[in-house]
C-alpha positions in Angstrom: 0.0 0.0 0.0 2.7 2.3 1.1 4.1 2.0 -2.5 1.1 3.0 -4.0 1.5 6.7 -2.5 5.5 6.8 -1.9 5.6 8.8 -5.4 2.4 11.8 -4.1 5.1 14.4 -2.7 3.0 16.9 -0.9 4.5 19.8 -0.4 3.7 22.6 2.2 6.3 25.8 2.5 9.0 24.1 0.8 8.8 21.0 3.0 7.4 17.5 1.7 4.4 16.6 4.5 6.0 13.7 5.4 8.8 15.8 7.2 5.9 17.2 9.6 5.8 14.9 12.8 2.5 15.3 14.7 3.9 17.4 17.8 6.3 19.2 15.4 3.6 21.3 13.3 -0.5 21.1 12.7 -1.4 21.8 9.6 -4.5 24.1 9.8 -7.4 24.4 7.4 -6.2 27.7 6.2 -2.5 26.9 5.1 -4.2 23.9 3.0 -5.7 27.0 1.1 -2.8 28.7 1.1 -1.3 25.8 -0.5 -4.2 25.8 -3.0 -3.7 28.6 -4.0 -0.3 28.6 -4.9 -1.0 26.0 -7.2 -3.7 27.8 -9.3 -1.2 30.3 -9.5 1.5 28.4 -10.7 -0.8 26.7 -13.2 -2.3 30.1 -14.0 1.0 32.0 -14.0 2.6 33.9 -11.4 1.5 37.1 -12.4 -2.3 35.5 -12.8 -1.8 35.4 -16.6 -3.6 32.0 -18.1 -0.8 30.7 -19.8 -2.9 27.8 -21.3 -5.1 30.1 -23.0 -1.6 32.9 -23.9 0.0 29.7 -25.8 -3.3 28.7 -27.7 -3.9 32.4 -29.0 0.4 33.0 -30.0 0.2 29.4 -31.5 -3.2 29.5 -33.6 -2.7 33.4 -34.9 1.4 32.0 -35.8 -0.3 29.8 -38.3 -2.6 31.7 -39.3 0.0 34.9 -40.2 2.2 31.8 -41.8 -0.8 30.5 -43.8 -1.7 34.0 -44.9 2.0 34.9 -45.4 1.8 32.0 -48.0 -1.6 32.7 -49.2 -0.8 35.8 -50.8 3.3 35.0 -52.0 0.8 32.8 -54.4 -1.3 35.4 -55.3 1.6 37.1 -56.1 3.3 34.6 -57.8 0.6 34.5 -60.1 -0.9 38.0 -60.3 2.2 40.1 -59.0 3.2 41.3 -62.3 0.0 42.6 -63.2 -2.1 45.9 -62.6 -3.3 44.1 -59.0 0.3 43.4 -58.2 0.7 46.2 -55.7 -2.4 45.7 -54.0 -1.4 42.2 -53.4 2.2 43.2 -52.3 0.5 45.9 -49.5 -1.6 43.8 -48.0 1.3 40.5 -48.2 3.8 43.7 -46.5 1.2 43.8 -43.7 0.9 40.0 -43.4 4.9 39.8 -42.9 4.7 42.0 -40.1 1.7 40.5 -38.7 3.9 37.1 -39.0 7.5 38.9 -37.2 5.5 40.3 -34.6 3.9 36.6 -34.1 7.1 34.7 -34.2 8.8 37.4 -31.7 5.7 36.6 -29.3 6.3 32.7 -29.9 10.1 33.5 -28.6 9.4 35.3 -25.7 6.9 33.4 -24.0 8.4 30.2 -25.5 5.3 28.9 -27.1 6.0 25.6 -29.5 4.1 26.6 -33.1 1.6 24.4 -34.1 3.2 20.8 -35.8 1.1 21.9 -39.1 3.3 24.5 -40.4 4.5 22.5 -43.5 1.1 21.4 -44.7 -0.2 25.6 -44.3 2.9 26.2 -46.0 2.2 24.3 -49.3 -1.7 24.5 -48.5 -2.0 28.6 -48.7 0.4 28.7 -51.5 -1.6 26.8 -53.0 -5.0 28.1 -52.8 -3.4 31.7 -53.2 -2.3 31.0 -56.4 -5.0 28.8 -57.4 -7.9 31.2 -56.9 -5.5 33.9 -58.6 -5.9 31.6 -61.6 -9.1 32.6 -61.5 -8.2 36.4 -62.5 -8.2 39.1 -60.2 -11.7 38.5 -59.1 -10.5 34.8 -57.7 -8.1 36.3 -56.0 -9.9 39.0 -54.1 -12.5 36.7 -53.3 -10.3 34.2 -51.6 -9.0 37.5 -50.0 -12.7 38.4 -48.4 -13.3 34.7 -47.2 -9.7 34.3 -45.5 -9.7 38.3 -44.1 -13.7 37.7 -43.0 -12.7 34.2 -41.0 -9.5 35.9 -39.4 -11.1 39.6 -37.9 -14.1 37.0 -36.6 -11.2 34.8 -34.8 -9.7 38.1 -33.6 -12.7 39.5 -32.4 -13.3 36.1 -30.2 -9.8 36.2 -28.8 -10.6 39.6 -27.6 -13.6 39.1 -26.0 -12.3 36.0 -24.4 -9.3 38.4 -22.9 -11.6 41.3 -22.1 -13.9 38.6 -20.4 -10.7 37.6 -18.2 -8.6 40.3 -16.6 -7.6 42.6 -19.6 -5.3 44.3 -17.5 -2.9 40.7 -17.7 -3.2 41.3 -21.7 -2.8 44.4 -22.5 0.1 43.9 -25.1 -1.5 41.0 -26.8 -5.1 43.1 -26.7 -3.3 45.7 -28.5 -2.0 43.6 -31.2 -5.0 41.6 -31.8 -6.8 44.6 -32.0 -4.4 46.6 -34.5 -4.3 43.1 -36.3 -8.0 42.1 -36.6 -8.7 46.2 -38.0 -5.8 45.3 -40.6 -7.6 42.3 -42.0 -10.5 44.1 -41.8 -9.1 46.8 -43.9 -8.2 43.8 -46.5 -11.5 42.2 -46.8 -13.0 45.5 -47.6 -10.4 46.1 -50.2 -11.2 42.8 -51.5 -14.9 44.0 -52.4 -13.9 47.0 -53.9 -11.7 45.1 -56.4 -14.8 42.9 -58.0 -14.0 40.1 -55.5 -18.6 39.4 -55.6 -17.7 39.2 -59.5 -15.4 36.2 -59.5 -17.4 33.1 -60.7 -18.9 30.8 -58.2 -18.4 33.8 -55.5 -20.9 32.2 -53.0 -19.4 28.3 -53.5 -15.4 29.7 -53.6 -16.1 32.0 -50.8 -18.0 29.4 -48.6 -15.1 26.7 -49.1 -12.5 28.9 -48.8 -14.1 30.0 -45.0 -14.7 26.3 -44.1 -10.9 25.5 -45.0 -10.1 28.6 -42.7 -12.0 27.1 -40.0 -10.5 23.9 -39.6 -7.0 25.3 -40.1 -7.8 27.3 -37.4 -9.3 24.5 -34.8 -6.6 21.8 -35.4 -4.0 24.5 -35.2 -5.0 25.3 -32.3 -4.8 21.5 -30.6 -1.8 20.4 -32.5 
């Protein structure tokens, strides 16, 4: 029996229990919850920052920069030479950044990216360039879908902070927020470039958003 529980250290002020004879020290009610407590912070963070939920946001909006990073090198690939080229190369300039500031973020609070980086990698190439095929209207209309799907997931992450202590986030509140208005800014640029004209709009756009979504919850977990 004794072997069954020789591996539970319990620890209380930097002493394992079993150090604490009977007529030595009694462990009151309240030092139990001081214990208790020590351990939500720990788990939470020591300066009551949820690191759980911090990794999960730096991880999933890493791969979703990187996927978008990718997205539009193959629009560009495709369309960069053309009389869209520039509006493609602003809004992949902003994308870059969003990516740098993302990866400094992943260093700092030394969060793993997600394990799925080579499949967004040749995945958002991919559907860049192959809804760029499509003319420029292809192209802005995977730009609406992806853009519409991202300030939505930024908009969730900052009412989940807000919802929490905001004051813990204010750094990462500022960037999602700067972020989620620059994707915002994309999408809208999207429409004014014919992106409703490209054919199948409602199909392409739908697909697109579904892909978006499922990048974005197994990201998230893996």
């Amino acid at each position: 029996m004794l072997g069954r529980f020789s591996s539970c250290r319990l620890v209380l002020r930097g002493r394992p229990l079993w150090r604490y004879r009977s007529n030595e020290t009694r462990i009151e009610p309240e030092e139990w919850e001081s214990v208790e407590r020590s351990k939500r912070r720990e788990n939470g963070g020591s300066d009551g920052v949820d690191r759980a939920l911090l990794c999960r946001i730096i991880r999933v909006d890493h791969a979703g920069e990187y996927g978008a990073d990718r997205l539009y090198a193959g629009q560009s690939a495709v369309l960069g030479r053309g009389p869209v080229g520039p509006i493609i190369q602003k809004m992949w300039d902003e994308e870059k950044a969003h990516l740098q500031t993302f990866e400094e973020l992943m260093v700092r609070h030394r969060v793993r990216p997600t394990a799925l980086l080579p499949i967004w990698n040749v995945a958002g190439f991919l559907v860049g360039a192959g809804t760029a095929l499509l003319g420029k209207e292809g192209a802005m209309a995977c730009t609406v879908a992806v853009e519409e799907v991202i300030s939505d997931h930024y908009n969730n992450q900052i009412r989940t902070l807000m919802e929490q202590n905001p004051q813990h986030y204010t750094e990462l509140l500022q960037v999602l927020k700067k972020f989620r208005d620059d994707e915002m800014e994309h999408h809208d640029t999207g429409l004014e470039h014919d992106a409703e004209q490209a054919p199948g709009y409602a199909v392409l756009k739908t697909t697109i958003q579904l892909g978006c979504k499922a990048a974005i919850y197994l990201s998230e977990r893996i």
